[in-house]
C-alpha positions in Angstrom: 8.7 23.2 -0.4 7.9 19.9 -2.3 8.5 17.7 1.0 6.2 18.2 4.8 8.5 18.7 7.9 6.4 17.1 10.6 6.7 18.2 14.3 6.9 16.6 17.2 9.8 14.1 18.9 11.3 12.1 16.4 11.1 8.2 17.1 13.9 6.3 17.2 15.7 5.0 14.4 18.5 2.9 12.6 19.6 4.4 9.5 16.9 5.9 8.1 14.2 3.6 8.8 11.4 4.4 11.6 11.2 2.0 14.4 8.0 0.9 15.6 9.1 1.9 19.5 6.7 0.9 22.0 3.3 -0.4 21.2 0.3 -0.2 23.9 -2.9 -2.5 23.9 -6.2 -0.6 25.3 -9.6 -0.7 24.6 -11.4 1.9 22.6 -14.6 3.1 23.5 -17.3 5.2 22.7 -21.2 5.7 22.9 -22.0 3.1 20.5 -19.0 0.5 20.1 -15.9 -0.5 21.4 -13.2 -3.0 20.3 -9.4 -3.5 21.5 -6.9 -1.4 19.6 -3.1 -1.0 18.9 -1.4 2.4 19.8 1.9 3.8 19.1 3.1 7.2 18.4 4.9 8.6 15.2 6.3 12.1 15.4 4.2 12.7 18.6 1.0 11.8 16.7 -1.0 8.8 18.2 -1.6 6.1 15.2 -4.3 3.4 16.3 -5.3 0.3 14.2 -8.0 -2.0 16.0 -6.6 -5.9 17.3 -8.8 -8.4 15.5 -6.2 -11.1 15.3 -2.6 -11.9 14.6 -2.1 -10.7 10.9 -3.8 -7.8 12.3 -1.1 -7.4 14.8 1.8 -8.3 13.0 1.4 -6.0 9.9 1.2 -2.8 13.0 4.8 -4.8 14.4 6.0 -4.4 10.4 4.5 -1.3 9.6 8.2 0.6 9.0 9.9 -2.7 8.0 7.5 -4.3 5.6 7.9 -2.1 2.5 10.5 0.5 3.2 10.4 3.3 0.5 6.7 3.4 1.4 7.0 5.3 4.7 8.8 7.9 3.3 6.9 8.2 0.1 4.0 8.8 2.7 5.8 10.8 4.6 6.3 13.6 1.8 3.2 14.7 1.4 1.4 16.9 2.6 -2.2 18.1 3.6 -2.9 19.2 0.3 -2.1 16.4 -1.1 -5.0 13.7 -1.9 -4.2 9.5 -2.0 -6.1 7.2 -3.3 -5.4 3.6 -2.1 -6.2 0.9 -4.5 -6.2 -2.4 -2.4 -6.2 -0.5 1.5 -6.8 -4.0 3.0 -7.3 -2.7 6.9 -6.2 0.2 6.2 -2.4 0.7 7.3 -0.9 3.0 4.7 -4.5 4.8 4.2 -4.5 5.3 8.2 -0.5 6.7 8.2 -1.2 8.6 5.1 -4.4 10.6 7.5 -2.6 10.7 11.1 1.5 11.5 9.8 1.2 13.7 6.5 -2.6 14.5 7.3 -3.9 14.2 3.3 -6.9 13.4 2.3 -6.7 9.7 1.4 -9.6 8.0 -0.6 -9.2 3.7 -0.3 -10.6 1.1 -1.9 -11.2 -2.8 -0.3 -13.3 -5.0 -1.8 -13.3 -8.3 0.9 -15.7 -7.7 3.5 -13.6 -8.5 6.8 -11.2 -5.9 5.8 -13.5 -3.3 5.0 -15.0 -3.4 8.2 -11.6 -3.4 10.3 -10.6 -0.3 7.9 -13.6 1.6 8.6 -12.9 1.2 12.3 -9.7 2.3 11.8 -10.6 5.4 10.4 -12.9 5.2 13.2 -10.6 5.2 16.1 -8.4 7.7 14.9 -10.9 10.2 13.9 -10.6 10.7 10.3 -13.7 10.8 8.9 -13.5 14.1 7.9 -10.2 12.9 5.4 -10.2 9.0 5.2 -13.0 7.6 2.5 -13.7 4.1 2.1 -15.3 2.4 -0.4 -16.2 -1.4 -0.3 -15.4 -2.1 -4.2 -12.7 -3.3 -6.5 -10.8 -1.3 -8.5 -10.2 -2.3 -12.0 -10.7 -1.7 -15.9 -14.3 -1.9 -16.0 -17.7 -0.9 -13.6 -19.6 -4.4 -13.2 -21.3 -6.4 -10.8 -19.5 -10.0 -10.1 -18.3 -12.1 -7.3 -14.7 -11.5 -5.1 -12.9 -14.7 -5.2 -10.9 -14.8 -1.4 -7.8 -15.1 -0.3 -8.8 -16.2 2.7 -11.9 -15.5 5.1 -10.1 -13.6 7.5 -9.1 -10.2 8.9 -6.2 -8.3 7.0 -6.0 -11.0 4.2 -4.6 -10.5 1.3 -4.4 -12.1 -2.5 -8.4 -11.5 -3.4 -9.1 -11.6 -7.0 -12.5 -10.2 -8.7 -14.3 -12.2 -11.5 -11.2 -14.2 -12.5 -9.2 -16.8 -10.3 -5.8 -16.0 -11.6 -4.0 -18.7 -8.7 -1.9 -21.1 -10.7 -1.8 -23.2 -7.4 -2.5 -23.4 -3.9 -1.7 -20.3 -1.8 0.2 -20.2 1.8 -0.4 -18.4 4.7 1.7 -19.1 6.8 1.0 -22.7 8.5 -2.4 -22.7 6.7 -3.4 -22.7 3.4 -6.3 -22.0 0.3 -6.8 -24.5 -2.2 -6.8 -22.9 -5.5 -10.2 -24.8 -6.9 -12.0 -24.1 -3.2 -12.0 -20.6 -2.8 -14.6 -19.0 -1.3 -16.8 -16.0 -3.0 -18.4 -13.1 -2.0 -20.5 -10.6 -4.2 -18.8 -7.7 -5.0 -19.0 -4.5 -7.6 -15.8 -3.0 -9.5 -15.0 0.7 -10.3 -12.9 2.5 -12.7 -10.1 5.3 -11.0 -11.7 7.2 -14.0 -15.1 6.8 -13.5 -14.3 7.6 -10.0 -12.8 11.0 -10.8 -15.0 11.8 -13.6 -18.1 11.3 -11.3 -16.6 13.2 -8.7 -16.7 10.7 -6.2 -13.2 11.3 -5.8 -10.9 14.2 -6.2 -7.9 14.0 -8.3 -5.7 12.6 -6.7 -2.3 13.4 -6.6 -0.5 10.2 -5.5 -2.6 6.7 -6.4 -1.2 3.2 -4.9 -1.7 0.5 -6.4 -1.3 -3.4 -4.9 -4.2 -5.7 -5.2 -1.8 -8.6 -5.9 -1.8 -9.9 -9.5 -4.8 -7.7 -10.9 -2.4 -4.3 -11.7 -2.9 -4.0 -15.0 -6.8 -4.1 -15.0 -6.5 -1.5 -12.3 -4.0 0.5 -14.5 -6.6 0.5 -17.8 -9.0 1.9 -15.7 -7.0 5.0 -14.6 -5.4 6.0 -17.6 -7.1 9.0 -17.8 -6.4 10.2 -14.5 -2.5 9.3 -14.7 -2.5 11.9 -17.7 -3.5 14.8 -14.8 -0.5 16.9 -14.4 -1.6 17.3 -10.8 -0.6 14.0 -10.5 3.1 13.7 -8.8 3.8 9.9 -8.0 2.1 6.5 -8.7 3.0 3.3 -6.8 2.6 0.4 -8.7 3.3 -3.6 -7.6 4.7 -5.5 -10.0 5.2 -9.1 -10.2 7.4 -9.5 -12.9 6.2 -13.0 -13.6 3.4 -11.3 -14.6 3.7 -10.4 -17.9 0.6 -7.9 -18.6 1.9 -6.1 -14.9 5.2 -5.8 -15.6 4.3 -4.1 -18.8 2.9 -1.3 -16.7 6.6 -0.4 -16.4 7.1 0.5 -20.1 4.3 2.1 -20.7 4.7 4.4 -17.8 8.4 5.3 -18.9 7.1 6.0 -22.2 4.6 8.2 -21.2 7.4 10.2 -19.6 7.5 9.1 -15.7 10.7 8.7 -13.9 11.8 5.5 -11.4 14.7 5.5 -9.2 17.1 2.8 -8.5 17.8 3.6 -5.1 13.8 3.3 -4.7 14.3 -0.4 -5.8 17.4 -1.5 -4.5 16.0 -0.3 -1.0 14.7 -4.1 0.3 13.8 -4.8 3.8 16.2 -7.8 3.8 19.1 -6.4 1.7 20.0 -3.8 -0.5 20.5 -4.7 -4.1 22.8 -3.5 -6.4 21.3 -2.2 -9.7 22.0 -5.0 -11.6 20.1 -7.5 -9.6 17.7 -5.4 -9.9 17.6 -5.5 -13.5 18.6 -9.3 -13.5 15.5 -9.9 -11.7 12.9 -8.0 -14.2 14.7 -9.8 -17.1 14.4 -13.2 -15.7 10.8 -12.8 -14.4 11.6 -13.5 -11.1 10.2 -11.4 -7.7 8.6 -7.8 -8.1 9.0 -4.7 -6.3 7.0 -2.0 -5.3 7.9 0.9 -8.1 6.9 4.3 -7.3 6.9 6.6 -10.6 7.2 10.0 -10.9 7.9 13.1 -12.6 9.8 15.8 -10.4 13.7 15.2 -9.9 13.5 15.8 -5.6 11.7 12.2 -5.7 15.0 10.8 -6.9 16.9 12.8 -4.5 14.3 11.6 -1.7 14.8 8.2 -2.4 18.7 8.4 -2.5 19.2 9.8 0.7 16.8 7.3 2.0 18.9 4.8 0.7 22.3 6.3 1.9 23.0 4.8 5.4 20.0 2.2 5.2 20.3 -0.7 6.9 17.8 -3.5 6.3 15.2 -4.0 9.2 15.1 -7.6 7.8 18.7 -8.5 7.6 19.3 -11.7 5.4 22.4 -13.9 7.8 25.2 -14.1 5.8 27.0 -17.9 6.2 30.4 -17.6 7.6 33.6 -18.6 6.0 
């Protein structure tokens, strides 16, 4: 059977989309640290991620609203199955991917802040034994150089390595980095292949990928490991105003994956019909998370996800 049945009570839902349900603040604690923590349950499983701040808190609120085609991609695999997570930030997919489907996941996270918070992540919900982190950025080449931030901050996002590729200033919310003033930190970069050729890393059999503008340097670095027939699905971000990223999507098509339509329509603030899905590529506007693949019962996955969805997000629709 291609997709995992997980036990336990089924959490409440509308449509098809998971609902976060009830959410309870403790502190963790053991012999030799302690910190306060976010608990709710999926399928009767317990999923924890650690409280450092608001982001922190917010992205547990949005966890089944955020990207919606993700949960269920998680959701099909299975024990056997091994992840790698290119960009795990705190750890939120990575940490979903260990408690719910119970693979092996293997996640890289170059900023510092977020490192930590995933390692206590993995921490608290006692996957050692099948979460791996490694404090590095994925991309086309192994080198030392410096990580320029985001922002200095738990479960930030945006981090670029050796190259500041921000056109202008960059949002968060009611604050804000200046493009020119970002701050550094020393960091190292790996290869996917070098990863799996050392052995460091298993083949996987799903890779995601979303280190926000820096795809395609993380794609020439795993070419050799997307050409593993053990491999079933990728997930890829791509900005489509990014011209070297949104090439990704041709030259995984040509190498003979699959995408689904009904994967990309599936928005958290609307569904979109095929065409504006296409409009969008074509004018370089927005991205989308596209998950690629190569067996037919993804397609069928992703269309009965997408039959009775309603968006989490809704978009208000101005009367008359």
């Amino acid at each position: 059977m291609l997709f995992a049945k997980h036990s336990g009570p089924v959490p409440e839902r509308i449509g098809n989309v998971r609902q976060t349900g009830p959410i309870r603040k403790f502190d963790f604690e053991s012999d030799f640290f302690s910190t306060p923590c976010l608990e709710l349950f999926v399928d009767g499983k317990p999923l924890r991620y650690v409280e450092s701040n608001r982001l922190a808190a917010k992205r547990v609120a949005g966890l089944f609203s955020k990207e919606p085609t993700t949960i269920p991609w998680l959701d099909s695999m299975t024990p056997d199955d091994v992840l790698v997570d290119i960009g795990g930030n705190v750890g939120m997919y990575s940490i979903y991917a260990g408690v719910v489907a119970g693979c092996r996941v293997f996640a890289i996270e170059p900023e510092a802040l977020n490192y930590a918070e995933l390692n206590k992540n993995i921490f608290v919900n006692g996957l050692n034994d099948r979460v791996v982190a490694f404090c590095a950025a994925a991309s086309d080449v192994a080198e030392v150089g410096k990580l320029y931030l985001g922002a200095f901050g738990y479960a930030y996002s945006h981090h670029d390595f050796n190259e500041n590729t921000w056109t202008e200033d960059k949002a968060f919310g009611d604050k804000s980095t200046p493009k020119d003033a970002r701050l550094l930190q020393g960091c190292v970069s790996v290869t996917l292949d070098g990863l799996v050729a050392s052995g460091a890393v298993p083949q996987p059999t799903h890779i995601k990928v979303d280190v926000d503008g820096l795809e395609h340097r993380v794609f020439a670095g795993m070419k050799e490991t997307l050409k593993d027939p053990r491999l079933k699905t990728a997930l890829i971000e791509i900005d489509h105003k990014n011209t070297h990223c949104d090439h990704i999507i041709d030259t995984m098509l040509a190498d003979g994956w699959r995408l689904s339509y009904d994967q990309l329509r599936t928005n958290r603030k609307m569904v979109f019909t095929e065409e504006q899905v296409i409009g969008q590529r074509r004018g370089r506007k927005g991205g989308f998370n596209y998950i690629f693949f190569r067996d037919e019962a993804y397609a069928d996955l992703f269309a009965q996800f997408l039959d009775g969805y309603i968006p989490p997000i809704a978009v208000p629709t101005k009367a008359g």
